[in-house]
VOSEFI-861905 format. One record per atom (N, C-alpha, C): residue in three letters; z, y, x. Coordinates in steps of 0.2 Angstrom, whole numbers, padded with zeros to 4 digits, always signed. Example, Ala and Ser with C-alpha at 12.3 -4.5 7.8 and 13.67 -1.06 7.14 Angstrom:
2
ALA+0039-0028+0066;ALA+0039-0022+0062;ALA+0039-0016+0066;SER+0035-0011+0064;SER+0036-0005+0068;SER+0039+0000+0064;
This chain:
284
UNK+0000-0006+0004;UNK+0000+0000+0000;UNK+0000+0006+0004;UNK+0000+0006+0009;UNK+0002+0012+0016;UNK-0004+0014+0018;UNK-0011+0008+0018;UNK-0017+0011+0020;UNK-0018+0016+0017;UNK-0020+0016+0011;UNK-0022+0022+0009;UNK-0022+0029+0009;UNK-0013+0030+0012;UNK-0011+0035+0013;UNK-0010+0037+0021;UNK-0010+0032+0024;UNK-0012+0033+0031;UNK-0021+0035+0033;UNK-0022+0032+0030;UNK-0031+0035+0029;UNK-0032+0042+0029;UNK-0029+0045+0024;UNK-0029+0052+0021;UNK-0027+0055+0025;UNK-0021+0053+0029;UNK-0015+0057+0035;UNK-0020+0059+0040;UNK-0025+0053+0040;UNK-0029+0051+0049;UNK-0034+0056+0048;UNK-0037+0056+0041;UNK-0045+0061+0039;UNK-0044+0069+0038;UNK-0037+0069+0036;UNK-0037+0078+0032;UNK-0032+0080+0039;UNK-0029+0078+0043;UNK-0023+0080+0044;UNK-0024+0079+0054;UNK-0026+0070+0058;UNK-0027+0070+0064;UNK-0032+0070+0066;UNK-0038+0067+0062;UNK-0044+0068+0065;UNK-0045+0078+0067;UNK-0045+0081+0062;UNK-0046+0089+0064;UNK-0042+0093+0068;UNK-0037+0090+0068;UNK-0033+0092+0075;UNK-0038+0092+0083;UNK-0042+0088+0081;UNK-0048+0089+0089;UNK-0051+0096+0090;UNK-0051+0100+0082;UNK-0055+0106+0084;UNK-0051+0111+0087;UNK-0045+0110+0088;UNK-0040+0113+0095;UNK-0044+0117+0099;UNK-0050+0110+0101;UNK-0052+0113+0110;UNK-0056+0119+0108;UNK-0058+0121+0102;UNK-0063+0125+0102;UNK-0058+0133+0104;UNK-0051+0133+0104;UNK-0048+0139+0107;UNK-0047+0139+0112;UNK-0049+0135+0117;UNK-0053+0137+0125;UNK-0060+0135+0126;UNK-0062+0137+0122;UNK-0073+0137+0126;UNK-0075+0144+0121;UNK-0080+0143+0120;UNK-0084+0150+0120;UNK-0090+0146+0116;UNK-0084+0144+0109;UNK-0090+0141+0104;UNK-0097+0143+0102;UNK-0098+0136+0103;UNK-0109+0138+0103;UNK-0109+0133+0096;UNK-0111+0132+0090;UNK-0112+0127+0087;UNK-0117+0124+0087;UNK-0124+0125+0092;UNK-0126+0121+0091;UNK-0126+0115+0098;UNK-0121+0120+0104;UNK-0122+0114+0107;UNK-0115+0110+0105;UNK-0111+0113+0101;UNK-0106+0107+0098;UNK-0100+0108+0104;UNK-0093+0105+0102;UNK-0087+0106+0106;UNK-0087+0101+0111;UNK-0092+0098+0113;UNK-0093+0094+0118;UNK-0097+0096+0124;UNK-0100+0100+0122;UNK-0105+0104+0127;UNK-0105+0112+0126;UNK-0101+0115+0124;UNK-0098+0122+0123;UNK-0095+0124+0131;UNK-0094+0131+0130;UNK-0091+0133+0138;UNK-0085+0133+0138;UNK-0081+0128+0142;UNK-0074+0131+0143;UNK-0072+0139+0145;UNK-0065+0140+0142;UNK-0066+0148+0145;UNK-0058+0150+0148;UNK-0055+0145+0146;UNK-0047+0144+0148;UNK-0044+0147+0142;UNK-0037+0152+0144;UNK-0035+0156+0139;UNK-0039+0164+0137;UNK-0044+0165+0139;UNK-0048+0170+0136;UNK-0046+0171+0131;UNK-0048+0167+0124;UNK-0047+0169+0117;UNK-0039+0171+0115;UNK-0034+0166+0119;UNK-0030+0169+0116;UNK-0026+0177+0119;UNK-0029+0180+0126;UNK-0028+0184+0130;UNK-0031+0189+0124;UNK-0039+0187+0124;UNK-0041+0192+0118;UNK-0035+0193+0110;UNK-0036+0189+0108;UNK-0031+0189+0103;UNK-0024+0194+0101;UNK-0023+0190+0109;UNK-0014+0196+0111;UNK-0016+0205+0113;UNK-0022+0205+0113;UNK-0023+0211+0117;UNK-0027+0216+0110;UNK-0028+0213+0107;UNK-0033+0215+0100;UNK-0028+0216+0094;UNK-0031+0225+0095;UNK-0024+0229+0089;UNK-0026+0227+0081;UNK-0030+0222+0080;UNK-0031+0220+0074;UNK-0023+0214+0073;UNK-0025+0208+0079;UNK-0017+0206+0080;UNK-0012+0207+0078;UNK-0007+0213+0080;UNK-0003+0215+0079;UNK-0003+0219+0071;UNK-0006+0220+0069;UNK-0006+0223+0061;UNK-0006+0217+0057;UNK-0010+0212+0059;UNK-0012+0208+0057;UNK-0003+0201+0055;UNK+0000+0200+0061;UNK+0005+0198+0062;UNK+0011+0200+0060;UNK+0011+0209+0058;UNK+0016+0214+0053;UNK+0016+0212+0048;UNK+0009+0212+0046;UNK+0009+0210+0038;UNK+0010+0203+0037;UNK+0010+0198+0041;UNK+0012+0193+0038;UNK+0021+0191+0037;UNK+0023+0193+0041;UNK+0030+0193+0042;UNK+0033+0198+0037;UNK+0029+0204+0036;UNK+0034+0207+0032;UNK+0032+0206+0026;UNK+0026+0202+0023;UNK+0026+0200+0018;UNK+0030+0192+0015;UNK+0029+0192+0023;UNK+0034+0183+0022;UNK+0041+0185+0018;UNK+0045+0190+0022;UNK+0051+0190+0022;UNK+0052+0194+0018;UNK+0049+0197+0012;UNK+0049+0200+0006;UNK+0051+0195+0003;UNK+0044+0191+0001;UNK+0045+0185-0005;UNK+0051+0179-0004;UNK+0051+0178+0004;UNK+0057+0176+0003;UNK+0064+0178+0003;UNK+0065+0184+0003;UNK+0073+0189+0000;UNK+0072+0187-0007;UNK+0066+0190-0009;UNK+0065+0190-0015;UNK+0065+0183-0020;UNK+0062+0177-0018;UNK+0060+0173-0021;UNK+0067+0168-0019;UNK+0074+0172-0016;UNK+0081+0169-0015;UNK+0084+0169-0021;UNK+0084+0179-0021;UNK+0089+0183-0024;UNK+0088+0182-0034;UNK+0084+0182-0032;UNK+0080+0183-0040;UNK+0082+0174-0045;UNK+0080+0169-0043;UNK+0082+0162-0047;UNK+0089+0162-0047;UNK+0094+0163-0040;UNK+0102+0162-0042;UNK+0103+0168-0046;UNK+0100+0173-0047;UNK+0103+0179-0052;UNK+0101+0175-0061;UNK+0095+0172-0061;UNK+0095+0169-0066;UNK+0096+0163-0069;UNK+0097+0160-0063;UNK+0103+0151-0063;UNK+0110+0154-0068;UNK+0113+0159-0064;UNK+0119+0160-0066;UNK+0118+0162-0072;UNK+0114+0170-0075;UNK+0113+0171-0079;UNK+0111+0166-0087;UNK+0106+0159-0086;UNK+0104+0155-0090;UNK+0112+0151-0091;UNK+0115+0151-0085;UNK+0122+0145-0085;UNK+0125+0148-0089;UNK+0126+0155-0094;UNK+0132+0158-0098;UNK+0129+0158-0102;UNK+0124+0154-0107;UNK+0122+0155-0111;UNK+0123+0147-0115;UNK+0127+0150-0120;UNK+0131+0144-0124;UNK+0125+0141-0129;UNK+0119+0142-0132;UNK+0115+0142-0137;UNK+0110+0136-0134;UNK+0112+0130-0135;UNK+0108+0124-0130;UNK+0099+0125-0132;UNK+0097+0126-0137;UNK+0090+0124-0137;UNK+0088+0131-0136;UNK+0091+0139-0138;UNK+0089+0143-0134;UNK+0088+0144-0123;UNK+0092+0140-0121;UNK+0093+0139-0114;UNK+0085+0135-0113;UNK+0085+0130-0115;UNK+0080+0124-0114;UNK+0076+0129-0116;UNK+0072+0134-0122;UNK+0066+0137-0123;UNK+0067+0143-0118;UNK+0071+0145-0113;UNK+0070+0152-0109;UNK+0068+0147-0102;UNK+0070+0141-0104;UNK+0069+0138-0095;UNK+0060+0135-0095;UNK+0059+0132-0103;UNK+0054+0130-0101;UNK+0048+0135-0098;UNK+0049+0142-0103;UNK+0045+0148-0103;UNK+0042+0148-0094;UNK+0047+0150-0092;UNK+0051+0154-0085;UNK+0045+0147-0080;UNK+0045+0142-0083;UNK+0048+0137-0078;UNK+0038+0132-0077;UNK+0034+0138-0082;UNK+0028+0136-0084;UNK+0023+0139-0079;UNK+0024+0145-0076;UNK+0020+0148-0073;UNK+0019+0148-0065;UNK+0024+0140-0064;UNK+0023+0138-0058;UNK+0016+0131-0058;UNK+0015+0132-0063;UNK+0009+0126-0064;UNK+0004+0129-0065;UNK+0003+0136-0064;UNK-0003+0139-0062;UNK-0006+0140-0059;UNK-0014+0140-0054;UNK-0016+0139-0049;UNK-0016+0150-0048;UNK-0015+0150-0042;UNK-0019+0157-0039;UNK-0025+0159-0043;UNK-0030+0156-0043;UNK-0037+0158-0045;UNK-0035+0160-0054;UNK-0029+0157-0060;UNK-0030+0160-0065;UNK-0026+0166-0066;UNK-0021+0165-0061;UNK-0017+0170-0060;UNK-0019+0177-0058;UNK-0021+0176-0053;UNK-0027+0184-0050;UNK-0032+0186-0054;UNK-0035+0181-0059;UNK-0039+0184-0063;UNK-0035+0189-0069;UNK-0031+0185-0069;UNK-0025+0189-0075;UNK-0024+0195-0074;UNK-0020+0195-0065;UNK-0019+0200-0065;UNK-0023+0206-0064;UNK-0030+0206-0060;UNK-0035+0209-0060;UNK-0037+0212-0066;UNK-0037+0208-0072;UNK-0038+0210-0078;UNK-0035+0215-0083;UNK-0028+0213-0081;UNK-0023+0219-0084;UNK-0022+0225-0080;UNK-0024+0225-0071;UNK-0022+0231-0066;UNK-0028+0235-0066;UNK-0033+0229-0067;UNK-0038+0235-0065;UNK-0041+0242-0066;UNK-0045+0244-0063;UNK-0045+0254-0067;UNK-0047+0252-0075;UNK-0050+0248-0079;UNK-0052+0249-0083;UNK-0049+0243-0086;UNK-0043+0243-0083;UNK-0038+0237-0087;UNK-0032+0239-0092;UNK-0028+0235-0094;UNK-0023+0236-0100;UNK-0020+0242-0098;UNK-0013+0242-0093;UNK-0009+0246-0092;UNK-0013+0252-0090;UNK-0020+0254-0088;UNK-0024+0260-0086;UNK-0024+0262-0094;UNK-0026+0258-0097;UNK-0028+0262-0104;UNK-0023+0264-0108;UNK-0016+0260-0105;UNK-0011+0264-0111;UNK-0009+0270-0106;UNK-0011+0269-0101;UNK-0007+0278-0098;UNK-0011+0281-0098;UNK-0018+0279-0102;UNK-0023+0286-0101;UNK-0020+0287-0109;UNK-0020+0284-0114;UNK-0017+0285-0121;UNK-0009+0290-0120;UNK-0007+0287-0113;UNK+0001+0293-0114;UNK+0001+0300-0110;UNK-0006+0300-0107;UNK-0007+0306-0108;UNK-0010+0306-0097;UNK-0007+0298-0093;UNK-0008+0301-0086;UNK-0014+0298-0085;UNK-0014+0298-0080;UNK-0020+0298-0074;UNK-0021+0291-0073;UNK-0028+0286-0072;UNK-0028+0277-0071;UNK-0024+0277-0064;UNK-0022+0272-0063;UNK-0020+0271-0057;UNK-0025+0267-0054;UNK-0027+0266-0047;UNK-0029+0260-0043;UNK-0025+0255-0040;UNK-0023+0251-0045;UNK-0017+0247-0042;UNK-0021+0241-0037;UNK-0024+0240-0038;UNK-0028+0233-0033;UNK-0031+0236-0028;UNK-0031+0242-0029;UNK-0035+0247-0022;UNK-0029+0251-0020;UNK-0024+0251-0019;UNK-0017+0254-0016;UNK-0015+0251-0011;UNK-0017+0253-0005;UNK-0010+0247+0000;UNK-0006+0248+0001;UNK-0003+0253-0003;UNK+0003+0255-0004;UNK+0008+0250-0011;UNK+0003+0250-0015;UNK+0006+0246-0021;UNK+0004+0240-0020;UNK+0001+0236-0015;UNK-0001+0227-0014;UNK+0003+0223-0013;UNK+0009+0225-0006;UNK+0014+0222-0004;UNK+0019+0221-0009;UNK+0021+0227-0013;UNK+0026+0224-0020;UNK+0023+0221-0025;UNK+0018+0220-0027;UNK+0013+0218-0033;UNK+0012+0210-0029;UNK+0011+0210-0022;UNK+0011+0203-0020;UNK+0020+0198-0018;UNK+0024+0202-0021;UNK+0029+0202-0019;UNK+0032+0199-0028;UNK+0029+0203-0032;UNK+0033+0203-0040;UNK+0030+0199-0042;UNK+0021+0196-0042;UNK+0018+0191-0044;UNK+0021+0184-0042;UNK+0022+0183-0035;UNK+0024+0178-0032;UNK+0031+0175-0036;UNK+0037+0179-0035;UNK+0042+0179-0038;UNK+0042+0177-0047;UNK+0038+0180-0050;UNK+0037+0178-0056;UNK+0032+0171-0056;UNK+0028+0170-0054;UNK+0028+0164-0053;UNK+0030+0159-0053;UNK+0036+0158-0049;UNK+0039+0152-0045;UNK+0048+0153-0047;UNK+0049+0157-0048;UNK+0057+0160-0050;UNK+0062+0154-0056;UNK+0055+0152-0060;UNK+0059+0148-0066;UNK+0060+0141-0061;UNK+0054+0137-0057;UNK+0055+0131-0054;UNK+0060+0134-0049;UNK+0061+0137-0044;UNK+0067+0138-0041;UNK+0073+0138-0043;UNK+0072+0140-0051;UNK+0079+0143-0052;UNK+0082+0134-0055;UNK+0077+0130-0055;UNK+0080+0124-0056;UNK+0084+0120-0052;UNK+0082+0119-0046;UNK+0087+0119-0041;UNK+0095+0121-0041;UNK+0096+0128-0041;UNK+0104+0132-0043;UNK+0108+0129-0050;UNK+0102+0127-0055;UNK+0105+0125-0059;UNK+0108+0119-0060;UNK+0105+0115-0057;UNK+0107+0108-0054;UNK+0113+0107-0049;UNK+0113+0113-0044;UNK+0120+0112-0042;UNK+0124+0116-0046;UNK+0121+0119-0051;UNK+0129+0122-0057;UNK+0133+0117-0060;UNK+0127+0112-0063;UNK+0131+0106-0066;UNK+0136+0102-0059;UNK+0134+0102-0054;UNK+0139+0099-0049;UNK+0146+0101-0049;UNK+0149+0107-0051;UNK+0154+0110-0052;UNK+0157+0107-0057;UNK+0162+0105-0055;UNK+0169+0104-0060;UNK+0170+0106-0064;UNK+0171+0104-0072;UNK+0172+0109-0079;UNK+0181+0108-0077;UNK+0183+0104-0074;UNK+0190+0106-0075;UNK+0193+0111-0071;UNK+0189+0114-0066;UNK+0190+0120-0062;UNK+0188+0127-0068;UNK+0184+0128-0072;UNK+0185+0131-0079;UNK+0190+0134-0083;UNK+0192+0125-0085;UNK+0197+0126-0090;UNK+0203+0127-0087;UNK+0204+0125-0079;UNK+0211+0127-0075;UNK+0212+0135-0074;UNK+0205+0139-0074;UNK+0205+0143-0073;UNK+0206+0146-0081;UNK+0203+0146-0085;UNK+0203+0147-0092;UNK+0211+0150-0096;UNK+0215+0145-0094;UNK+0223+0143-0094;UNK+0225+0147-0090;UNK+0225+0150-0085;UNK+0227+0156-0078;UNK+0225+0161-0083;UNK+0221+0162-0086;UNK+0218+0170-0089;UNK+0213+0174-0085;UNK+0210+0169-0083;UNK+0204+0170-0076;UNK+0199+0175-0082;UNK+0197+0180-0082;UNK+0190+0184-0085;UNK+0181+0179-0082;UNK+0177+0181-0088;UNK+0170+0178-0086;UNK+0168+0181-0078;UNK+0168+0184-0075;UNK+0168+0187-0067;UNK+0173+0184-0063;UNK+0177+0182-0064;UNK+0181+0179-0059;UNK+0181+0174-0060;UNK+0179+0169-0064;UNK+0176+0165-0063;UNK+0170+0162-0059;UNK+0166+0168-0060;UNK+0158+0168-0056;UNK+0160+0169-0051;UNK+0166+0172-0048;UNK+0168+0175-0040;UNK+0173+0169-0038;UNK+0174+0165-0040;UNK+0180+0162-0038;UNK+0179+0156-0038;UNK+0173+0151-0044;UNK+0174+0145-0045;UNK+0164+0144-0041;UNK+0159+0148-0047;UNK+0154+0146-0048;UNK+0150+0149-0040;UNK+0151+0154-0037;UNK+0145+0157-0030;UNK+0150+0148-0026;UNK+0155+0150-0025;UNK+0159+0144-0020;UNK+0155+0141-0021;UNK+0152+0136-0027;UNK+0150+0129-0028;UNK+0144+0128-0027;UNK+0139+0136-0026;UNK+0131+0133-0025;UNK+0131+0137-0018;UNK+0135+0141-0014;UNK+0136+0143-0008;UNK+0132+0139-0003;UNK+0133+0132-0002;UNK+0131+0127+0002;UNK+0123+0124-0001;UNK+0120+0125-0006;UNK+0114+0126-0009;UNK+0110+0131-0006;UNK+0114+0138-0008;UNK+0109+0144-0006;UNK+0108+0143+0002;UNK+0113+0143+0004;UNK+0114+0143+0014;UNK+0108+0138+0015;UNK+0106+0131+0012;UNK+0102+0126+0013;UNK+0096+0131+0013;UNK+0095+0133+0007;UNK+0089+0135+0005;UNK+0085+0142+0009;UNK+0091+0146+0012;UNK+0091+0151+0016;UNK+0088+0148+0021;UNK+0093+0146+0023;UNK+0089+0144+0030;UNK+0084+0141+0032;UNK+0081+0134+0028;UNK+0074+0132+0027;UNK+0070+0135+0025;UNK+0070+0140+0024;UNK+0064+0146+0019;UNK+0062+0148+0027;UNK+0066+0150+0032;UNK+0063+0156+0039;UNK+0059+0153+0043;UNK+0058+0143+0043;UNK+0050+0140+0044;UNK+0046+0144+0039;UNK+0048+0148+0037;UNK+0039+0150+0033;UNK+0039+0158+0032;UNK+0043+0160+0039;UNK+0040+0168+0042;UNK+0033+0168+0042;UNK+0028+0163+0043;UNK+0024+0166+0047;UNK+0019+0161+0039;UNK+0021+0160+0034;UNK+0018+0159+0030;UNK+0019+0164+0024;UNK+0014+0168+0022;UNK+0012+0173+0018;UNK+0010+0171+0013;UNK+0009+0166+0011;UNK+0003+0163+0006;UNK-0004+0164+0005;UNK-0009+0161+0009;UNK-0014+0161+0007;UNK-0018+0161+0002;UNK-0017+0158-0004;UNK-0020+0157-0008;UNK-0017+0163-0013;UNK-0013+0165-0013;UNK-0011+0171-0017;UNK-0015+0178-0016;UNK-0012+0181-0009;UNK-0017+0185-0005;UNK-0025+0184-0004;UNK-0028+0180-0005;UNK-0034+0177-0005;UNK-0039+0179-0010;UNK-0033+0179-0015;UNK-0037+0179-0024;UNK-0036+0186-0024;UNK-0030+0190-0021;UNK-0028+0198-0025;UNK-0029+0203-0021;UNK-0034+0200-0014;UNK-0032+0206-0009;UNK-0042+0208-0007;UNK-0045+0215-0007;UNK-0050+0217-0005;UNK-0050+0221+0000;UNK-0057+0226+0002;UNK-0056+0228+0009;UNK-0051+0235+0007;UNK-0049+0238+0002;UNK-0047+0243+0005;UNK-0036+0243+0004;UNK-0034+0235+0006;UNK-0029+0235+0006;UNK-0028+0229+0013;UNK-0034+0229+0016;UNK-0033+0226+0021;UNK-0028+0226+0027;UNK-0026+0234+0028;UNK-0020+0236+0033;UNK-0012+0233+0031;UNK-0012+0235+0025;UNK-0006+0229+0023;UNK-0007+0223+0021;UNK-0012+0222+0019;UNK-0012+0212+0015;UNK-0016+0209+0019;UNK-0019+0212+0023;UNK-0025+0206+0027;UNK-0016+0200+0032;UNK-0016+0194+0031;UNK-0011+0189+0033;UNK-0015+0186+0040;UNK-0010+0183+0045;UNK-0015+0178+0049;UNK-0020+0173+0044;UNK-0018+0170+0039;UNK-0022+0164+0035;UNK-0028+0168+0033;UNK-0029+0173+0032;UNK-0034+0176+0029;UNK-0042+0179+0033;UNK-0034+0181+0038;UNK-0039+0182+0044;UNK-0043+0179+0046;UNK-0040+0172+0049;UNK-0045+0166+0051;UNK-0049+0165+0047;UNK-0051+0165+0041;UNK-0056+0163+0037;UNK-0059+0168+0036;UNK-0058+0174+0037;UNK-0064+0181+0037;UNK-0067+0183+0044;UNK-0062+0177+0050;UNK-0066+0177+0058;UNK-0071+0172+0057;UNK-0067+0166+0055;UNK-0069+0161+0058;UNK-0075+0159+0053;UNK-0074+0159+0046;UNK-0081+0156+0042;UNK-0086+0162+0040;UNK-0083+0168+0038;UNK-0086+0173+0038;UNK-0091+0176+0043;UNK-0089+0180+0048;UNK-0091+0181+0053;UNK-0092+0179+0059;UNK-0090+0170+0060;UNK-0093+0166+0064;UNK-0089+0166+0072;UNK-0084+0168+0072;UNK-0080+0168+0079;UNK-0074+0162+0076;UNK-0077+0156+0079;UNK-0074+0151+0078;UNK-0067+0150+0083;UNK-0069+0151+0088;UNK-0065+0151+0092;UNK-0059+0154+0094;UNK-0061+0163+0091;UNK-0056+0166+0091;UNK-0051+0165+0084;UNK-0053+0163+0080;UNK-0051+0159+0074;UNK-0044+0153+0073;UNK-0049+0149+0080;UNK-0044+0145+0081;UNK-0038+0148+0086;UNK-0038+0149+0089;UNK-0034+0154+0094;UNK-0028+0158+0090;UNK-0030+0159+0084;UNK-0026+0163+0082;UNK-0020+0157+0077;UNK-0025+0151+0073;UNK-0025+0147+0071;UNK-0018+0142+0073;UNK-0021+0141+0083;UNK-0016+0138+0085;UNK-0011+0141+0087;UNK-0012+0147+0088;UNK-0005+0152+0090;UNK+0001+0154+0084;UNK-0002+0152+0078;UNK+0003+0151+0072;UNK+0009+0145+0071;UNK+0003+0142+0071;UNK+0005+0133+0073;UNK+0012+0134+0078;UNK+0011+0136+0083;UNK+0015+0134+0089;UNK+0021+0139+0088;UNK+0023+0143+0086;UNK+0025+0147+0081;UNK+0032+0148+0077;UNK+0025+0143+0070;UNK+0028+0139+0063;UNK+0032+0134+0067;UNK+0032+0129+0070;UNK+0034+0124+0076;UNK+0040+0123+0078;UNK+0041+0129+0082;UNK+0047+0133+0083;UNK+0053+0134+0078;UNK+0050+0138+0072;UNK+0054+0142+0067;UNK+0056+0136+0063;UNK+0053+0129+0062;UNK+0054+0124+0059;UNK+0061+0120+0060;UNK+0062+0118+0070;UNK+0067+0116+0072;UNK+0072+0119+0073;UNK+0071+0127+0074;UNK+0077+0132+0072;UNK+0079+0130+0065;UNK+0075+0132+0061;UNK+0078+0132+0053;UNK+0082+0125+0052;UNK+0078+0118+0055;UNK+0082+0113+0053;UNK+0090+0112+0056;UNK+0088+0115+0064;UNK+0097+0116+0066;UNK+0100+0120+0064;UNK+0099+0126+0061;UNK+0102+0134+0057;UNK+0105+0126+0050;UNK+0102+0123+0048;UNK+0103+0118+0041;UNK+0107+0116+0042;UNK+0107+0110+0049;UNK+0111+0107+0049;UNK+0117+0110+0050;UNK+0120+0115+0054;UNK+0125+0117+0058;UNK+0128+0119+0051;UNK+0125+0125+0048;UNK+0130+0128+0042;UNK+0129+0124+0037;UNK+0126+0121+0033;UNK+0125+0117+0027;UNK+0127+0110+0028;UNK+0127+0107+0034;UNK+0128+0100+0035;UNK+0122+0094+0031;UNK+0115+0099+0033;UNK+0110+0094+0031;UNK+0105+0092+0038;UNK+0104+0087+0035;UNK+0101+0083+0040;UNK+0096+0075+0038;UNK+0089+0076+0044;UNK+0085+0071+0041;UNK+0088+0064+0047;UNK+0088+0066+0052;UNK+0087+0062+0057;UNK+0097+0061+0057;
């Protein structure tokens, strides 16, 4: 039963790991990565030296570490918020709601949002009816980074928020009612029984999240992002695909490609010992 999935591992995942070498030669396609020029670290000299780079590696960091504050702060505010709600089949209809728009793809999602932002979209037409001016919200790279920040978050916020809710049931109802009896208030109860209990939860999740500094989401940015919000939203992922398939410098593509890699790599086995150390998680 393992072939199968070993197969998959070998085709989509080991086999293309070869095209590495192409971030030291001086790709020719038609002489192919066998007979291409070696050139050493040229490409990734180039890379390190080219002020596209550095704007390019701002934005992805500081879009990373947006959505993950955000995509933290935001499910435990509503974990908690959903846990005080005594009316069972009202809870069950706000979770399903919440919990459905992570089963959408990027592609129907940008169109929605395109639709409704654009100049001659929903929100334009009711501010021209309240009297302002359209905005260009898809053309602002001032308004991309939170728009790519809000989108995100409402996405994924209901499935996150399932996690918090799972370790809310881990908590002891008789730490409650023990408290309940003291004349403990609804807040001192959330300060004293409930943050203590998912504490070691959020810490897991914190920490795991900072392997994915250098991951911005490409399929989000990909769908919502044009040339005149490239200074904030162009990501390393997007980049390579606008070097590498677009205009044809495969090389430098990879270069940049393997320089993330090695990177993400790092920020992986940090985050797993940051895991282990405070959370007491661990695979191995």
């Amino acid at each position: 039963m393992l072939i199968p999935g070993i197969m998959l591992v070998m085709l989509f995942s080991i086999i293309p790991m070869a095209g590495i070498v192409m971030a030291f030669q001086k790709y020719n396609p038609v002489k192919g990565m066998f007979h291409s020029e070696w050139i050493g670290l040229d490409n990734i000299r180039f890379m390190l030296i080219n002020p596209e780079s550095a704007q390019i590696f701002k934005n992805t960091v500081i879009i990373a570490l947006l959505k993950m504050t955000a995509g933290l702060l935001v499910p435990i505010v509503f974990a908690l918020m959903l846990n005080e709600l005594r009316v069972l089949w009202f809870k069950r209809v706000i979770q399903t709601v919440v919990y459905l728009p992570h089963f959408l793809s990027w592609v129907i999602i940008a169109g929605i949002i395109k639709d409704i932002l654009s100049y001659n979209g929903v929100v334009n037409v009711l501010l021209g009816y309240a009297g302002f001016e359209p905005i260009k919200f898809m053309g602002s790279s001032v308004m991309f980074r939170p728009l790519l920040v809000v989108t995100d978050v409402w996405k994924e916020f209901g499935f996150s928020a399932v996690i918090y809710l799972a370790a809310l049931t881990g908590i002891s109802p008789h730490l409650y009612e023990a408290a309940e009896i003291d004349g403990a208030t609804r807040m001192q109860k959330l300060r004293y029984i409930t943050l203590p209990g998912i504490a070691a939860t959020v810490v897991l999740l914190a920490t795991l999240s900072l392997q994915n500094v250098l991951n911005a989401g490409f399929d989000q940015v990909f769908n919502l992002y044009n040339p005149l919000v490239y200074s904030t939203g162009d990501i390393i992922d997007t980049y390579v695909y606008r070097s590498g398939l677009e205009q044809g410098n495969y090389e430098v593509a990879t270069a940049i490609g393997l320089f993330k890699s090695v990177i993400s790599f790092v920020l992986i086995i940090a985050a797993y010992h940051l895991a282990k150390r405070f959370a007491g998680y661990k695979i191995f």
